[in-house]
PADRENMI-647569 format. One record per residue (C-alpha): x, y, z; residue number from 0. Coordinates in Angstrom, 1 decimal. Example, Ala and Ser with C-alpha at 12.3 -4.5 7.8 and 13.67 -1.06 7.14 Angstrom:
((12.3, -4.5, 7.8), 0)
((13.7, -1.1, 7.1), 1)
This chain:
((-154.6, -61.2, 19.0), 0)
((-156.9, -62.3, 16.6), 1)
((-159.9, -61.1, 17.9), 2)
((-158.4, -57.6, 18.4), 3)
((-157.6, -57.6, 14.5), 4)
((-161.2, -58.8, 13.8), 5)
((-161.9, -56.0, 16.5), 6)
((-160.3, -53.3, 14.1), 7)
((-161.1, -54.6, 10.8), 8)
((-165.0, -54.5, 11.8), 9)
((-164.9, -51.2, 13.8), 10)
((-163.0, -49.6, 10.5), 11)
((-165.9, -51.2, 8.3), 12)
((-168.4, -49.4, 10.5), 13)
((-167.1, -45.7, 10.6), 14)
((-166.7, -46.1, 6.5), 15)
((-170.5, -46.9, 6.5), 16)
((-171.2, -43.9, 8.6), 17)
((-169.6, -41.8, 6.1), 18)
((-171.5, -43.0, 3.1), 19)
((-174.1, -40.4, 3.4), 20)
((-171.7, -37.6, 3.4), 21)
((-170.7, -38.5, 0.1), 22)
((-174.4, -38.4, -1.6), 23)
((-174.4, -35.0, -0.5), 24)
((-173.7, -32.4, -2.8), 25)
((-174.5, -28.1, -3.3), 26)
((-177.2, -26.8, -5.9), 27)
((-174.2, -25.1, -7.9), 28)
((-173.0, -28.9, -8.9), 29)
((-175.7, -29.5, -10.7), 30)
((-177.4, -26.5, -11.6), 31)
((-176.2, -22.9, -13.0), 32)
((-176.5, -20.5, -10.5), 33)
((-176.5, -17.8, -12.6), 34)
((-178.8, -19.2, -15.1), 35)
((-182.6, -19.2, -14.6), 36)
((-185.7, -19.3, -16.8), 37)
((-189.2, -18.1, -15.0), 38)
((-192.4, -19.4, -15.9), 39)
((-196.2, -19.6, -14.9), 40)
((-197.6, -23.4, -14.9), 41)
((-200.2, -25.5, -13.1), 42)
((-199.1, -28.2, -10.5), 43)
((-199.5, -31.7, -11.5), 44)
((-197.8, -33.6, -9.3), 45)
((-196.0, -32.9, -6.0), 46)
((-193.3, -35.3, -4.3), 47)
((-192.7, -34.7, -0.8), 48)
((-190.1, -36.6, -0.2), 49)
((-186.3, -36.7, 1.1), 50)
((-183.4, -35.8, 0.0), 51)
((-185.2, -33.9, -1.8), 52)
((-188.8, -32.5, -2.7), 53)
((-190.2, -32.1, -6.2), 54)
((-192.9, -30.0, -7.5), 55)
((-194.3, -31.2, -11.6), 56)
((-196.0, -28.7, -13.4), 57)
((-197.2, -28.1, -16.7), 58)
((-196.5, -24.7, -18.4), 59)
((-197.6, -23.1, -21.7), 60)
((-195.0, -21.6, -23.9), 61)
((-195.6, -18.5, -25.7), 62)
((-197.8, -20.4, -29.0), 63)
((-200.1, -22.2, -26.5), 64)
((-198.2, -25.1, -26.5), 65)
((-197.9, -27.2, -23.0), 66)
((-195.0, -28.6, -21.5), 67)
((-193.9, -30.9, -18.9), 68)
((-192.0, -29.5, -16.2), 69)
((-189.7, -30.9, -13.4), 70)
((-188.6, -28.6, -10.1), 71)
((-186.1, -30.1, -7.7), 72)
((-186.2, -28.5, -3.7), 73)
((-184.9, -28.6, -0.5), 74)
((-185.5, -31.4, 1.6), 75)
((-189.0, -31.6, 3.6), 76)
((-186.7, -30.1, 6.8), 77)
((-185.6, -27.2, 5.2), 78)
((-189.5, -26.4, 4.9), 79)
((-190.9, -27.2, 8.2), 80)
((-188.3, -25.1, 9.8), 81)
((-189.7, -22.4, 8.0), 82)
((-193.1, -22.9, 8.7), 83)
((-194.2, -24.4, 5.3), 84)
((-196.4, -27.5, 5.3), 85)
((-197.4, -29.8, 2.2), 86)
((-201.0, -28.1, 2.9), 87)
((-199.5, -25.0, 0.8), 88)
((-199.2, -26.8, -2.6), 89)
((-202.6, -28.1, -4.2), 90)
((-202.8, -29.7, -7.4), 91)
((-204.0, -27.6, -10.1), 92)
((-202.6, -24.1, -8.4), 93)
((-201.3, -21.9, -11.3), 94)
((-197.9, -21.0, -9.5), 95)
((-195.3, -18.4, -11.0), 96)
((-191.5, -19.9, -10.8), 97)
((-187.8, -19.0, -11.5), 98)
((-185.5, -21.8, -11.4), 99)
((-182.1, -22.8, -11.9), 100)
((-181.2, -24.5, -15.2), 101)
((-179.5, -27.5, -15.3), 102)
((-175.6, -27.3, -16.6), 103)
((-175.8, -30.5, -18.5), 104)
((-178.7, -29.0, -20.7), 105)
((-181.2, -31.0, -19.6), 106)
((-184.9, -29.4, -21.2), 107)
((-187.6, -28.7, -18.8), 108)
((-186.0, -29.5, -15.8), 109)
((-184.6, -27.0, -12.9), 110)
((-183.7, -26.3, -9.4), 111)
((-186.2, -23.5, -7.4), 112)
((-185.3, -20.5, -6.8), 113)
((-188.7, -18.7, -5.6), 114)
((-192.5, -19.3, -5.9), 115)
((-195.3, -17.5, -6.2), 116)
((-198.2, -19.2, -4.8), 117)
((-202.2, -18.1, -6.1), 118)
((-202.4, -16.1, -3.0), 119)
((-199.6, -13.9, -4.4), 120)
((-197.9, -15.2, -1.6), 121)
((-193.7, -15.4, -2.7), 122)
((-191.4, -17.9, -1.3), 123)
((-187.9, -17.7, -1.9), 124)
((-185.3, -20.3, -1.8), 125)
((-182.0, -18.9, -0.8), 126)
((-179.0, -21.4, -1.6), 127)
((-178.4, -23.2, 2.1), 128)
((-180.6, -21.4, 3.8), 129)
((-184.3, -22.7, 4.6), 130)
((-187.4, -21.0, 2.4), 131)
((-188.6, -17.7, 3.5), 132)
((-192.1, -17.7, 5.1), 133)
Protein backbone atom coordinates (compact mmCIF):
# COMPACT_ATOMS: atom_id res chain seq x y z
CA UNK A 1 0.00 0.00 0.00
CA UNK A 2 2.60 2.23 0.58
CA UNK A 3 4.50 1.96 -2.22
CA UNK A 4 1.37 2.34 -4.52
CA UNK A 5 0.76 5.82 -2.62
CA UNK A 6 4.51 6.74 -3.16
CA UNK A 7 3.63 5.35 -6.77
CA UNK A 8 0.81 8.13 -7.21
CA UNK A 9 2.27 10.86 -5.40
CA UNK A 10 5.60 10.72 -7.68
CA UNK A 11 3.69 9.90 -10.96
CA UNK A 12 1.29 13.18 -10.11
CA UNK A 13 4.66 15.15 -9.48
CA UNK A 14 5.82 14.15 -12.90
CA UNK A 15 2.76 15.04 -15.28
CA UNK A 16 2.72 18.68 -13.14
CA UNK A 17 6.39 19.08 -14.41
CA UNK A 18 5.34 18.20 -17.93
CA UNK A 19 2.99 20.96 -17.89
CA UNK A 20 5.28 23.65 -16.75
CA UNK A 21 6.13 24.74 -20.14
CA UNK A 22 2.63 25.15 -21.24
CA UNK A 23 2.27 27.79 -18.77
CA UNK A 24 5.46 30.03 -20.07
CA UNK A 25 3.60 30.17 -23.16
CA UNK A 26 1.74 32.99 -24.06
CA UNK A 27 0.15 34.99 -27.58
CA UNK A 28 1.81 38.30 -29.02
CA UNK A 29 -1.54 40.16 -28.18
CA UNK A 30 -0.56 39.62 -24.16
CA UNK A 31 2.04 41.61 -24.38
CA UNK A 32 1.93 43.77 -27.20
CA UNK A 33 -0.93 46.05 -28.98
CA UNK A 34 -1.92 44.54 -31.97
CA UNK A 35 -3.28 47.32 -33.33
CA UNK A 36 -0.57 49.66 -32.39
CA UNK A 37 2.70 49.82 -34.38
CA UNK A 38 5.40 52.38 -35.05
CA UNK A 39 7.69 51.80 -38.36
CA UNK A 40 11.16 52.76 -38.52
CA UNK A 41 14.44 52.46 -40.62
CA UNK A 42 17.64 51.43 -38.29
CA UNK A 43 20.96 49.51 -38.55
CA UNK A 44 21.32 46.11 -36.85
CA UNK A 45 23.59 45.98 -33.91
CA UNK A 46 23.01 42.94 -32.45
CA UNK A 47 21.05 39.75 -33.28
CA UNK A 48 19.98 36.98 -30.67
CA UNK A 49 19.12 33.83 -32.18
CA UNK A 50 17.88 32.11 -29.64
CA UNK A 51 14.64 30.27 -28.20
CA UNK A 52 11.72 31.04 -27.08
CA UNK A 53 12.35 33.68 -28.77
CA UNK A 54 14.67 35.57 -31.31
CA UNK A 55 15.74 39.21 -31.02
CA UNK A 56 16.98 41.56 -33.55
CA UNK A 57 18.80 45.21 -31.74
CA UNK A 58 19.00 48.07 -33.84
CA UNK A 59 19.77 51.54 -33.66
CA UNK A 60 17.46 54.04 -35.42
CA UNK A 61 17.64 57.87 -36.02
CA UNK A 62 14.69 59.97 -35.12
CA UNK A 63 13.59 62.69 -37.24
CA UNK A 64 16.48 65.58 -35.50
CA UNK A 65 19.34 63.05 -36.18
CA UNK A 66 19.23 61.80 -32.88
CA UNK A 67 20.00 57.75 -32.39
CA UNK A 68 18.25 55.45 -30.43
CA UNK A 69 18.51 52.04 -29.08
CA UNK A 70 16.02 49.69 -30.25
CA UNK A 71 14.79 46.21 -29.09
CA UNK A 72 12.61 43.69 -31.53
CA UNK A 73 11.20 40.46 -30.04
CA UNK A 74 10.41 37.35 -32.84
CA UNK A 75 9.35 34.07 -33.32
CA UNK A 76 11.20 31.36 -32.15
CA UNK A 77 14.26 30.07 -34.50
CA UNK A 78 11.44 27.16 -35.76
CA UNK A 79 9.04 29.35 -36.91
CA UNK A 80 12.04 30.64 -39.29
CA UNK A 81 13.57 27.54 -40.63
CA UNK A 82 10.24 26.24 -41.57
CA UNK A 83 10.02 29.07 -43.75
CA UNK A 84 13.19 28.86 -45.27
CA UNK A 85 14.94 31.75 -43.34
CA UNK A 86 18.42 31.13 -41.99
CA UNK A 87 20.56 33.47 -39.48
CA UNK A 88 22.66 33.97 -42.85
CA UNK A 89 19.88 36.68 -43.80
CA UNK A 90 20.57 39.22 -40.93
CA UNK A 91 24.19 40.87 -40.97
CA UNK A 92 25.28 43.42 -38.63
CA UNK A 93 25.24 46.81 -39.90
CA UNK A 94 22.24 46.08 -42.56
CA UNK A 95 20.00 49.24 -42.58
CA UNK A 96 16.56 47.31 -42.35
CA UNK A 97 13.04 49.00 -42.55
CA UNK A 98 10.56 47.73 -39.62
CA UNK A 99 6.99 47.92 -38.27
CA UNK A 100 6.47 46.58 -34.99
CA UNK A 101 4.04 46.11 -32.30
CA UNK A 102 4.26 48.44 -29.33
CA UNK A 103 4.34 47.24 -26.10
CA UNK A 104 0.91 47.74 -23.81
CA UNK A 105 2.80 48.53 -20.71
CA UNK A 106 4.48 51.57 -22.48
CA UNK A 107 7.73 50.43 -22.54
CA UNK A 108 10.04 53.04 -24.97
CA UNK A 109 11.91 51.57 -27.81
CA UNK A 110 10.95 48.26 -27.53
CA UNK A 111 8.46 46.05 -29.85
CA UNK A 112 7.20 42.88 -31.25
CA UNK A 113 7.85 42.35 -35.43
CA UNK A 114 5.50 42.65 -37.53
CA UNK A 115 7.52 42.71 -41.10
CA UNK A 116 11.02 43.50 -42.41
CA UNK A 117 12.53 44.83 -45.08
CA UNK A 118 15.83 43.51 -45.70
CA UNK A 119 18.72 45.83 -47.97
CA UNK A 120 17.79 43.59 -50.82
CA UNK A 121 14.26 45.16 -50.61
CA UNK A 122 13.43 41.80 -49.90
CA UNK A 123 10.02 42.01 -47.23
CA UNK A 124 9.26 39.54 -44.68
CA UNK A 125 6.18 39.43 -42.86
CA UNK A 126 5.32 38.12 -39.58
CA UNK A 127 1.79 36.98 -39.50
CA UNK A 128 0.51 36.43 -35.67
CA UNK A 129 0.88 32.29 -35.32
CA UNK A 130 1.81 31.64 -38.54
CA UNK A 131 5.60 31.15 -39.64
CA UNK A 132 7.41 34.33 -41.63
CA UNK A 133 6.71 34.54 -45.19
CA UNK A 134 9.69 33.77 -47.56
Amino acid sequence: MRHTFYGVLLGGFALLLTAIPVLAHHSIAAEFDTRDTVTLTGVFTKIDWINPHIYFYFDARDDSGNVTKWAMESYPTGFFHRAGITRDLFKIGDTVTVVLYRPKDGTRNMGYLKEMTLPSGRKIEFDNGRPPSR
